[in-house]
C-alpha positions, 0 to 999 in steps of 0.5 A: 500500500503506497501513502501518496503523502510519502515522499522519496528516500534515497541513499548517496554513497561516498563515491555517488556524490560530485566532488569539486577542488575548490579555488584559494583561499580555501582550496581543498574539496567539497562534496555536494552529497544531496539537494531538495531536486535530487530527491524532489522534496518538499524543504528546499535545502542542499548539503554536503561536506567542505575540507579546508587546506591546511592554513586556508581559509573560507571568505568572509561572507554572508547569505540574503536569504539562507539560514546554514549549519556547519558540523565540523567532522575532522580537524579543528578551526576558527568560526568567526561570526560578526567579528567574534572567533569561536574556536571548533573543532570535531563535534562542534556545530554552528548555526549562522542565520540570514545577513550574519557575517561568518568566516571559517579560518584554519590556522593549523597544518592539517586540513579540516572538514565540516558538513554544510546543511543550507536552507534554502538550498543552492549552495552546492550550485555555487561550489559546482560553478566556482570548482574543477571536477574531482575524483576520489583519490586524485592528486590534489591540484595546486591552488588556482584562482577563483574565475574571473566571474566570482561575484556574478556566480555569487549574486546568482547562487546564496551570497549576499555580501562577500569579500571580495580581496581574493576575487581577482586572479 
């Protein structure tokens, strides 16, 4: 018997989600594990993990129209919201509602990685647009710029305000 009220499950393994290399200043990785179109669900959301190299960091910035969670899942950084440095490490979460200034810093010689939970969702386009395609277990690429087109992806994706001292090449 089927409830027409049920929605979808599904379930991404490791290797199923799309990976990008990120540019500087963050480099490292993501992975955009599942959105809302994916699974055609009822809550527009996206998810998926970012690794930030060791000594890199992730602009800071706000999102318009998004409330975002970060869980971190390896290492340890700094989580600066409004101006104010929040150390995180393993087992920390963050909660960052809309137009809150917020900017994610690793000061140590590991990287560190946290799973991003934004709602509503479009944060994974952002990534897809700015990255260069990533395999598992490929080596990773030496650091390269951001495009030239950085603040247009950004307006059209889930940014507000961002700085903008690492948009030129």
């Amino acid at each position: 018997m089927t409830d027409e009220h049920q929605g979808n499950a599904r379930v991404i393994g490791l290797d199923e989600a799309a990976s990008f290399w990120q540019p500087v200043p963050a480099n490292g990785f993501i992975r955009n594990i599942l959105n809302s179109r994916m699974v055609n669900a009822g809550t527009n959301f996206s998810i998926g993990t970012q690794t930030v190299a060791a000594q890199c960091f992730i602009r800071e910035h706000t999102h318009a129209h998004n409330d975002e969670v970060i869980h971190m899942l390896e290492g340890k950084g700094i989580a600066r919201l409004d101006g104010v440095e929040y150390p995180i490490e393993k087992g920390s979460t963050v909660f960052i509602g809309r137009n809150r200034k917020h900017h994610f810093i690793n000061r140590s010689d590991e990287p560190f990685t946290f799973l991003w939970l934004m709602m509503p969702g479009g944060l994974d386009d952002f990534f897809e647009q700015i990255g260069r395609p990533r395999s598992i277990g490929e080596p990773e690429p030496a650091p390269f710029p951001r495009p030239d087109n950085v603040a247009e992806i950004e307006a059209r994706t889930v940014f507000g305000w961002a700085d903008a001292s690492y948009n030129q090449s």
